[in-house]
C-alpha beads as a LAMMPS data file, in Angstrom:
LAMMPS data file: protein, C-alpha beads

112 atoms
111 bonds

1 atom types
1 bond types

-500.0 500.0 xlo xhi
-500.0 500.0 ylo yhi
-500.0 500.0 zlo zhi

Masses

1 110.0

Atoms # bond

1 1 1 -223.986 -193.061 -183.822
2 1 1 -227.108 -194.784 -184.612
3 1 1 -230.265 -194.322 -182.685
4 1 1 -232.705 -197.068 -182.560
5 1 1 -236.792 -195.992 -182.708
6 1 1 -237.944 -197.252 -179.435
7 1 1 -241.474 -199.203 -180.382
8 1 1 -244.301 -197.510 -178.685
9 1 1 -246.567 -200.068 -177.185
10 1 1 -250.623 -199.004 -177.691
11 1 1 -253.310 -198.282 -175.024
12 1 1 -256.010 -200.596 -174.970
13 1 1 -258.876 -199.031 -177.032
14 1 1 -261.441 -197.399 -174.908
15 1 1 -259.481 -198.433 -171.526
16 1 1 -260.218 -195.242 -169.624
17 1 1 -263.618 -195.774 -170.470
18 1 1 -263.811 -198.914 -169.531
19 1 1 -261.893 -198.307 -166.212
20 1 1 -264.521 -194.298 -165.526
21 1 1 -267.624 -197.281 -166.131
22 1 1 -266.309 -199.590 -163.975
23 1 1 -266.357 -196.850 -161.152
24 1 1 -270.008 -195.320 -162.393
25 1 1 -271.423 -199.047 -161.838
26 1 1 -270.212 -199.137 -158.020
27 1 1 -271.533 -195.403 -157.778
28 1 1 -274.661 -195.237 -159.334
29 1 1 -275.916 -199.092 -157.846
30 1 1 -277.404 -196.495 -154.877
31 1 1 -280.002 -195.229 -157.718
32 1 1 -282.486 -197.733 -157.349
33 1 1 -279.691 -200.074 -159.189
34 1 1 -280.701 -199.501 -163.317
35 1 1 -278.140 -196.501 -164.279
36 1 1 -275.115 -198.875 -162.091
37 1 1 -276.190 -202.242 -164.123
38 1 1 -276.393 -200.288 -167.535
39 1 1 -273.007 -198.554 -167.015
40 1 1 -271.583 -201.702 -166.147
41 1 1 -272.920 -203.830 -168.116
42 1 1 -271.579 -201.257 -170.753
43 1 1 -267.950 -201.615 -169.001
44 1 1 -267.925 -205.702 -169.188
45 1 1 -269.108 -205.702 -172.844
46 1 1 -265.876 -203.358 -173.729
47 1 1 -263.910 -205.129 -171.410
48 1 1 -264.143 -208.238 -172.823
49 1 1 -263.706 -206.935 -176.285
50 1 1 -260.399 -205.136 -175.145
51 1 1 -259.050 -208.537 -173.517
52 1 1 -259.815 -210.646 -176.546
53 1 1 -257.498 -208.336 -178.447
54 1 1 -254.806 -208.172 -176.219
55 1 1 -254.755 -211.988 -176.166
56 1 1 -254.373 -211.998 -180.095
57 1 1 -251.131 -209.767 -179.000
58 1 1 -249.903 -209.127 -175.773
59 1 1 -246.405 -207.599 -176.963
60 1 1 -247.834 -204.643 -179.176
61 1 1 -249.918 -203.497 -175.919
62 1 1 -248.659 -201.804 -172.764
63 1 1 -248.993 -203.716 -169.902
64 1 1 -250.594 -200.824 -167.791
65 1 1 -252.961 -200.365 -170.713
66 1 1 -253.928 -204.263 -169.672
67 1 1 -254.376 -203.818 -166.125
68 1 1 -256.395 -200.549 -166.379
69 1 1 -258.952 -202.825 -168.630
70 1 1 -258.532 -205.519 -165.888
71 1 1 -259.353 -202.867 -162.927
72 1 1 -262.009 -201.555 -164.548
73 1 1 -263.983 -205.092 -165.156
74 1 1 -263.690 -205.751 -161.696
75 1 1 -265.291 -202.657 -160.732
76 1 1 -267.985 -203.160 -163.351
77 1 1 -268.342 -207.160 -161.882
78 1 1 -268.899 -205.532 -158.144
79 1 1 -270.853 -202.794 -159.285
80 1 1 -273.098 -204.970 -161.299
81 1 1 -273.960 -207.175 -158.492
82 1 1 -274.153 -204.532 -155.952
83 1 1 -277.018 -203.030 -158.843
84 1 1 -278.324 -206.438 -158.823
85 1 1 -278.817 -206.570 -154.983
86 1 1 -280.300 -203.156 -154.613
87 1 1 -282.911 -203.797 -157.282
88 1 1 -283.686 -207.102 -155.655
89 1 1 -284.713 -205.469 -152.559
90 1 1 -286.221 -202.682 -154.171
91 1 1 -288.463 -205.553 -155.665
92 1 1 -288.894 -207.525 -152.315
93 1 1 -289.742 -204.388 -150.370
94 1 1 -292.743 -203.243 -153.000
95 1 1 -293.810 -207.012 -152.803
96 1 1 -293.937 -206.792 -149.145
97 1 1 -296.005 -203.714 -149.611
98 1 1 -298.220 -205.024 -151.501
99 1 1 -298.822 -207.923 -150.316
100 1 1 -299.760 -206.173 -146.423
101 1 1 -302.959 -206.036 -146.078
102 1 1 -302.514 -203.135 -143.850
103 1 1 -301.268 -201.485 -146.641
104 1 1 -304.283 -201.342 -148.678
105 1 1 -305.948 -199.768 -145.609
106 1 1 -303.525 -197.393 -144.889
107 1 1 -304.170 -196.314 -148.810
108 1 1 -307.762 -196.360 -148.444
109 1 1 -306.788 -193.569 -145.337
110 1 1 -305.251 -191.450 -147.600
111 1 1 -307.727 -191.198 -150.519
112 1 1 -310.500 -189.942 -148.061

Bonds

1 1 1 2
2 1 2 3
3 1 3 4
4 1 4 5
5 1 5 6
6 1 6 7
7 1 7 8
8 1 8 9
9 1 9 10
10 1 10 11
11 1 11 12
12 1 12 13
13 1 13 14
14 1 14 15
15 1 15 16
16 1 16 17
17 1 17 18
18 1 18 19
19 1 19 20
20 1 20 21
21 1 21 22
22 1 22 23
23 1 23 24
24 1 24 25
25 1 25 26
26 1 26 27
27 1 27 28
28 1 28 29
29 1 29 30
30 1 30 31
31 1 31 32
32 1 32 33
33 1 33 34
34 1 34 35
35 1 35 36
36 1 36 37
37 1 37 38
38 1 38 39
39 1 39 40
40 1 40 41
41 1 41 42
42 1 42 43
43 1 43 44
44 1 44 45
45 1 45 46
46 1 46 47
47 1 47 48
48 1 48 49
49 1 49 50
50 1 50 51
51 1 51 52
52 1 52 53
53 1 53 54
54 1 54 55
55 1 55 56
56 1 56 57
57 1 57 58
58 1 58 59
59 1 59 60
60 1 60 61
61 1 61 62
62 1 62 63
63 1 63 64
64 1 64 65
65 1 65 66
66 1 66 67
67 1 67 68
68 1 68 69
69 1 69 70
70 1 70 71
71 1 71 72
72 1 72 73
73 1 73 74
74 1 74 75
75 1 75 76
76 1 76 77
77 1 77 78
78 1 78 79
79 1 79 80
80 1 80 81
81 1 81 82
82 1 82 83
83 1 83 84
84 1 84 85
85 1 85 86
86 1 86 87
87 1 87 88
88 1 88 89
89 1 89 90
90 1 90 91
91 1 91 92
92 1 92 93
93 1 93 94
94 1 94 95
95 1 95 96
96 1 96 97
97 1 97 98
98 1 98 99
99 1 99 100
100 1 100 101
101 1 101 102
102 1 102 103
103 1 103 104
104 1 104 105
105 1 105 106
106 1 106 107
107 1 107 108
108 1 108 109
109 1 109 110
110 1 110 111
111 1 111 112
């Protein structure tokens, strides 16, 4: 009787790591937005490198290998604009700040 090598498909490379930066960019957005937008940033760069080889060929790759890469760009995509959003109103919040006069007095308060 003859056995026949079943083909091994391959992972993705780096699809964990793609899928672990995908979830750092949601949960690190809360830290004034920079480490969430660098870790996903980092996620959608290897994201679409991983993609762009599976579309050369989508047989020799498993399938779960595909949608791990795909879950982890969509957390990367939310956590990147979540990042974006918090350091927007970190910005708007020190403009408002500033740009109260009451502010400047309130400063002036302190240093005496």
């Amino acid at each position: 009787m003859s056995e026949t090598p079943v083909q091994q498909s391959l992972r993705l490379p780096n699809d964990s790591a793609i899928l672990v930066l995908g979830i750092f960019s949601i949960f690190f957005c809360c830290f004034f937005g920079i480490p969430g937008l660098a870790s996903g940033i980092a996620a959608l760069v290897l994201a679409n490198k991983a993609r762009n080889e599976y579309k050369l060929t989508p047989a020799a790759y498993d399938p779960e290998s595909y949608s791990q890469v795909n879950t982890g760009r969509i957390c990367a995509i939310v956590g990147v604009v979540l990042s974006c959003l918090v350091l927007i109103y970190y910005a708007a919040s020190v403009f408002m700040a500033l740009s109260d006069p009451k502010f400047f007095q309130y400063l002036q308060q302190l240093q005496k």
